[in-house]
C-alpha positions in Angstrom: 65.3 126.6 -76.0 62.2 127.7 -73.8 60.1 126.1 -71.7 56.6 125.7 -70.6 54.2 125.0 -67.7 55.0 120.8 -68.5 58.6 121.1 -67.5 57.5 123.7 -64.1 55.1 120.8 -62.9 57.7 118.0 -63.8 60.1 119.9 -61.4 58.0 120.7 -59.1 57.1 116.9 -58.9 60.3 116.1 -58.9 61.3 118.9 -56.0 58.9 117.9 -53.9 59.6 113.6 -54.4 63.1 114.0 -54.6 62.6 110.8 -56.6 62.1 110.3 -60.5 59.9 107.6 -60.0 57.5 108.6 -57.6 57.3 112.4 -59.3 56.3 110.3 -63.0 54.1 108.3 -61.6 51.9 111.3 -59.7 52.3 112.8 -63.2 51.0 110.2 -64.7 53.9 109.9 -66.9 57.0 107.3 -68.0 60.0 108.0 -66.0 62.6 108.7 -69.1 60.0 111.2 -70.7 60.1 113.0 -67.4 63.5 112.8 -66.8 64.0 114.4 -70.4 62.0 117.1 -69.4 63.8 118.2 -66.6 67.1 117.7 -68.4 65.3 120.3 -71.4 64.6 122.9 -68.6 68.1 122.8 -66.7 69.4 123.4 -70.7 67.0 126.2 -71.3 67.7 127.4 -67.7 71.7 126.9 -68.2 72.0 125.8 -64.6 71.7 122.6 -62.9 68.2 122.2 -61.2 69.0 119.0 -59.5 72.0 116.9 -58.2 71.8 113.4 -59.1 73.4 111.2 -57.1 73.7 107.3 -56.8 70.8 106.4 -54.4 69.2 110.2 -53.6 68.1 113.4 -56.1 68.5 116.6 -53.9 67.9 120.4 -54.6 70.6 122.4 -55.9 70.9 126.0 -54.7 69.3 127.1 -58.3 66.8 124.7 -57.8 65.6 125.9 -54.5 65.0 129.2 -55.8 64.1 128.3 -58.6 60.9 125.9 -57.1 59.8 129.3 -55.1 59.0 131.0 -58.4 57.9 127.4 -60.1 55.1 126.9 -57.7 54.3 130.8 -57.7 53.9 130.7 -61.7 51.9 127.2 -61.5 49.3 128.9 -59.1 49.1 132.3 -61.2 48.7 130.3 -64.0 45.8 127.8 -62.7 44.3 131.5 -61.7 44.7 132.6 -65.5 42.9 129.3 -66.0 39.7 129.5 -64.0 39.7 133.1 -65.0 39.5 132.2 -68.5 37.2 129.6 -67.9 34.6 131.6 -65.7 34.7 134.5 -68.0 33.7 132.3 -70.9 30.7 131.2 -69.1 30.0 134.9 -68.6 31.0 135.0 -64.9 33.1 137.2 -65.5 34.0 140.5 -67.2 32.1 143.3 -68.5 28.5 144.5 -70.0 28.3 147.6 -71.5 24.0 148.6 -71.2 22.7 151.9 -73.2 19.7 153.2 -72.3 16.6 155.9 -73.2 15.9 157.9 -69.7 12.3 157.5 -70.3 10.0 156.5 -67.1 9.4 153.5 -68.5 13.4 152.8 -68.5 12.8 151.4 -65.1 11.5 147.9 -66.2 14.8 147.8 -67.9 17.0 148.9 -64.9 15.2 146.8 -62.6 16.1 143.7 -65.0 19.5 144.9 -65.1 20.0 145.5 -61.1 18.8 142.0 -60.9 21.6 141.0 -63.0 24.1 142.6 -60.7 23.2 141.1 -57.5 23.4 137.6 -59.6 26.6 138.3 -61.0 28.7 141.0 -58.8 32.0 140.1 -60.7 30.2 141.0 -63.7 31.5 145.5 -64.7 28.3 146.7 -65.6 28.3 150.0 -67.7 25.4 152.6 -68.5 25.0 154.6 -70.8 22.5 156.8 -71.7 21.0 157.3 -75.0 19.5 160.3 -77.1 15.5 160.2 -76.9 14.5 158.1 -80.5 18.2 156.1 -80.2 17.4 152.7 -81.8 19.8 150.6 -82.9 22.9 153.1 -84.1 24.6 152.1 -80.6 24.9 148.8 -81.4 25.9 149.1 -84.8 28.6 151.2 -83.8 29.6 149.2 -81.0 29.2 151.3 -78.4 27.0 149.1 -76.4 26.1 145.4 -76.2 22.3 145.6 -75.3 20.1 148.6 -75.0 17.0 149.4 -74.1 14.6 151.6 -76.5 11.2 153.2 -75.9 9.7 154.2 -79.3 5.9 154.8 -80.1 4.1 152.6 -82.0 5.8 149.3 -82.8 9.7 149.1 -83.4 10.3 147.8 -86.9 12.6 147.7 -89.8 15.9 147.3 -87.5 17.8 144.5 -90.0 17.9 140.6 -89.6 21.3 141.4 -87.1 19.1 143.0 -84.6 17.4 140.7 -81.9 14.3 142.2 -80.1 12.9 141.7 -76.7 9.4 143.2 -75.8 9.1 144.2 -72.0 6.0 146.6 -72.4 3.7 148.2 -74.1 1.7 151.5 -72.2 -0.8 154.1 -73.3 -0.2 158.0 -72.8 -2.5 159.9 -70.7 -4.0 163.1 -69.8 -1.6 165.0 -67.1 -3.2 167.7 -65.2 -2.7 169.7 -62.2 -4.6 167.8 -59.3 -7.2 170.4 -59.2 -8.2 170.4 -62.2 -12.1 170.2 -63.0 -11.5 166.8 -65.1 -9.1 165.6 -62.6 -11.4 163.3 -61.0 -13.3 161.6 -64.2 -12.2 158.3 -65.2 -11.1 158.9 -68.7 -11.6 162.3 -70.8 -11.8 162.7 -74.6 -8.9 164.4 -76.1 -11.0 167.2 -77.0 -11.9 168.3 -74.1 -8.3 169.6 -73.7 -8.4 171.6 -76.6 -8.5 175.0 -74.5 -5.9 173.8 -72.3 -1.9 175.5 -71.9 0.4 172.6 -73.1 3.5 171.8 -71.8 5.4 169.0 -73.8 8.7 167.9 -74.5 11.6 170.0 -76.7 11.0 168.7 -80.4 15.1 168.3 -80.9 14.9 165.9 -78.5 13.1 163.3 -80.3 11.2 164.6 -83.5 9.0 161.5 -84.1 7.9 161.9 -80.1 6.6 165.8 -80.7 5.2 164.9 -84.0 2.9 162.3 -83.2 1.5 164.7 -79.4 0.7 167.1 -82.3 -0.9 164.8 -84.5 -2.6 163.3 -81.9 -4.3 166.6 -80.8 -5.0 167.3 -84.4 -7.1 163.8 -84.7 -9.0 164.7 -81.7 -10.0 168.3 -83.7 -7.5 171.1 -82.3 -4.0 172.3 -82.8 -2.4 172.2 -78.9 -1.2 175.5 -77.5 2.3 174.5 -76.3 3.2 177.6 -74.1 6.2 175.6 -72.5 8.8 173.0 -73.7 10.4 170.7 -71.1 13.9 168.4 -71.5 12.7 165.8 -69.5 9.2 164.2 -68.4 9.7 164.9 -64.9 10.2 168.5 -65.8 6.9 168.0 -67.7 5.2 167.4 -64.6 6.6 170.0 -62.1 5.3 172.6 -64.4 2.1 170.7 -64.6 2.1 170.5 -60.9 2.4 174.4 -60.8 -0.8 174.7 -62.9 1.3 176.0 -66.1 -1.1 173.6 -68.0 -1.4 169.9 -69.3 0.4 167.4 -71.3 0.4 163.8 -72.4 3.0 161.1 -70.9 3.2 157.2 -70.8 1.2 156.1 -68.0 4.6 155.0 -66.3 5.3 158.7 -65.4 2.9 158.5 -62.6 5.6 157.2 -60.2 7.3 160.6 -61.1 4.1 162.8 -59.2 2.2 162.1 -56.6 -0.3 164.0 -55.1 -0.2 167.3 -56.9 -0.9 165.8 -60.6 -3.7 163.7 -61.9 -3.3 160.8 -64.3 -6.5 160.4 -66.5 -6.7 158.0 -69.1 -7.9 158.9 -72.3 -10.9 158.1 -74.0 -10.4 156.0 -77.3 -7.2 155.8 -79.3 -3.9 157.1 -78.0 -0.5 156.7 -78.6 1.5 153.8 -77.5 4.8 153.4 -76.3 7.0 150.2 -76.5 9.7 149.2 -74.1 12.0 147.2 -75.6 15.6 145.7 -75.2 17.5 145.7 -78.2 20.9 143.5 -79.6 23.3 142.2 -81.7 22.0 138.6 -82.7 25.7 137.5 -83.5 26.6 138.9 -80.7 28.3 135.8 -78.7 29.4 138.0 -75.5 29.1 135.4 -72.7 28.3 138.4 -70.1 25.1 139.4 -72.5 24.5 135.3 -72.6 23.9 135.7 -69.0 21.8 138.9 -69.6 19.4 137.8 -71.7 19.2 134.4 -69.6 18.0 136.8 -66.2 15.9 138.9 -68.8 14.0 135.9 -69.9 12.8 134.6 -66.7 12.5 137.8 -65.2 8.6 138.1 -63.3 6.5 140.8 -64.6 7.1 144.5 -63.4 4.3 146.9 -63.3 5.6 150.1 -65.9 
């Protein structure tokens, strides 16, 4: 026979009155039930508990040292408990966050930083994401929410993917800070066309180098890429060094400061879209709680 955590509080009671009626009634139960509790237990233990005598109920040796380890497994229990409980309120536990290290990532950081001061007991896991990730993470459960830049607007993910807008930016002109169209308000396209390009490694993200090509080509010239970066940043530094132009979100400024010039351009460009990504079935309480800070989060500039 076993027993449970009823027959360690009826002891307990019990151990601490000394008296079967006092014990059932702070348990709120009838005295023979309790008494047949404690009666299971000493059966399940095989040892006497208690020693019942006419007018007084005393300890036995057992039963002392058995009450140490009965109140010890009563408090780790009512900490399993609130454990249990906070965790499914999302208190508790762990998000796992997959992310696109573009410059406009940092909206999505920012919103998740926020969520760590909030909720410190809360593991928070990054991961970052090819360039042009979507939703294959969370499909393949490798993350619970993710944030995605993609040009143009994100479509066509499947009625199990929720969608949450943060931005939406234009690319401009990037140009070493001495440049003679460094100082105009906005530039055509064209007027680039004689210009050294630097842009990003098409393997990174195909549909990203495609549509800087096809945007040069609408504006009447095929760009002149003389260098290929892996990262924006890198973009810049060898923009910065005069080894020619390129086009990034407008967020990238806060990469460069004095020695590149951000100029927007002149009629259409591309557009890129910040957005956080998830399952829509997904009833993780931590990403509950993440979506809650996420939708009363103030604007931040990109």
């Amino acid at each position: 026979m076993s027993f449970d955590l009823r027959h360690l509080e009826g002891f307990v009671a019990v151990a601490e009155e000394l008296h079967f009626g006092r014990a059932a009634a702070r348990l709120h139960i009838a005295q023979p039930a309790l008494s047949q509790q404690i009666q299971r237990l000493e059966s399940s233990l095989g040892v006497d508990l208690l020693i019942r005598e006419r007018r007084r109920t005393r300890l036995s040796e057992a039963g002392r040292a058995f009450l140490v380890e009965a109140r010890r497994t009563l408090a780790q229990a009512e900490i399993a408990r609130t454990v249990a409980r906070r965790a499914g309120r999302g208190e508790l536990g762990r998000l796992r966050g997959g992310y696109v290290p573009t410059t406009s990532s940092k909206l999505f950081l920012a919103i998740l930083a926020d969520f760590q001061r909030r909720h410190p007991e809360v593991q928070v896991e990054l991961r970052e994401l090819p360039l042009g990730s979507l939703a294959a993470p969370l499909h393949d459960d490798v993350v619970d929410v993710t944030f995605v830049a993609r040009l143009g607007e994100i479509t066509c993910l499947g009625p199990d993917i929720a969608v949450h807008e943060l931005s939406a930016e234009h690319f401009v002109a990037a140009l070493p800070a001495g440049h003679p169209l460094s100082r105009d308000p906005e530039i055509e396209l064209a007027r680039l066309a004689q210009e050294d390009f630097v842009m990003l490694a098409p393997e990174l993200c195909t549909e990203w180098h495609e549509t800087m090509i096809s945007t040069c080509e609408l504006a009447g010239f095929a760009p002149r890429i003389t260098h290929h970066a892996r990262e924006i940043s890198t973009q810049l530094m060898f923009v910065a060094a005069g080894l020619g132009v390129t086009l990034v979100p407008a967020s990238a400024q806060a990469l460069r400061g004095q020695d590149v010039a951000f100029v927007p351009l002149a009629g259409p460009s591309p557009r890129i879209t910040s957005t956080v990504l998830w399952r829509a079935r997904n009833d993780l309480p931590v990403l509950r709680r993440f979506l809650d800070v996420m939708a009363y989060q103030p604007d931040i500039d990109p």
